[in-house]
C-alpha positions in Angstrom: -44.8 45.1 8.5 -43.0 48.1 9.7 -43.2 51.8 8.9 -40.0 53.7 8.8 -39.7 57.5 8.2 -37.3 58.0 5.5 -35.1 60.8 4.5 -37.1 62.2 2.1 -39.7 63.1 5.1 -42.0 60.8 4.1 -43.7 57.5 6.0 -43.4 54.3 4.3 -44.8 51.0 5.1 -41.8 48.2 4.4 -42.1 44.3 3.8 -38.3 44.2 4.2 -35.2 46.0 4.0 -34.2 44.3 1.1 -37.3 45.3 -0.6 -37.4 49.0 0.6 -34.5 49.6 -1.2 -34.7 47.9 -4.4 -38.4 50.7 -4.2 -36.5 53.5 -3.8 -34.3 52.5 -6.7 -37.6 51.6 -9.3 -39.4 55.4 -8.1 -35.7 57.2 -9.9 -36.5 58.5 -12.7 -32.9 57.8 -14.3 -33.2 53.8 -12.9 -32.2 51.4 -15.6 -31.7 48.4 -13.4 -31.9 47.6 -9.5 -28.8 47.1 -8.1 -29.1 47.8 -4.1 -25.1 47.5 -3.4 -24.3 50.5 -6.1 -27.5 52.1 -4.9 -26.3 52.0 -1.2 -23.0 53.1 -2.4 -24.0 56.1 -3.9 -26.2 57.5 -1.3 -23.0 56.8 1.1 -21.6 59.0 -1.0 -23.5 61.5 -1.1 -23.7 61.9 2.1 -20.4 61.8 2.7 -19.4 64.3 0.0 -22.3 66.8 0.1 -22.9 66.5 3.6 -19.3 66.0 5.4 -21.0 62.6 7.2 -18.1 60.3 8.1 -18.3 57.1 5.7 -17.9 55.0 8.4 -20.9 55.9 9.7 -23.3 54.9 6.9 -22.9 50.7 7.1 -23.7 49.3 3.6 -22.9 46.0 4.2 -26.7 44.9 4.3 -29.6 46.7 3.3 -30.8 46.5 7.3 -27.4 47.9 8.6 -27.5 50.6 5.5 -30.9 51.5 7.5 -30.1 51.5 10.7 -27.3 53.8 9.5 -29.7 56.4 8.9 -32.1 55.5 11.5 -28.8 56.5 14.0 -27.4 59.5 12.6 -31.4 60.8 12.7 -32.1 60.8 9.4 -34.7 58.1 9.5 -36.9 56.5 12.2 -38.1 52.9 11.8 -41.4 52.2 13.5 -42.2 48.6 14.3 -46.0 47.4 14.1 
């Protein structure tokens, strides 16, 4: 199991990337359904909209690369056990 340091500021211990995600969805108060591709989608673009990050930057072709995305623009740290 790994522990990664999210965005929000907070630690997290996480099973899988897949699984991390699809969390982060269910804890949304205005959830209605998991769906981790429009989820990763609309963080991207929040980022890139709010925050002037370059869309390239933020990979959302897998919930690991959408991770690691984070992880290298400093916005998350991943901490492997």
């Amino acid at each position: 199991m790994k522990q990664i340091e999210w965005i929000d500021g907070r630690t997290y211990y996480i099973e899988s990337p897949k699984r991390f995600i699809e969390l982060r969805q269910l804890r949304h108060p205005f959830c209605d359904r998991v769906d981790n591709e429009e989820y990763m989608e609309s963080v991207r673009f929040t980022y890139t909209d709010i925050y002037g990050v370059d869309e390239k930057l933020i990979d959302i072709s897998s919930e690991e690369a959408f991770i690691k995305s984070f992880e290298a623009l400093g916005e998350a740290k991943i901490i492997e056990e």
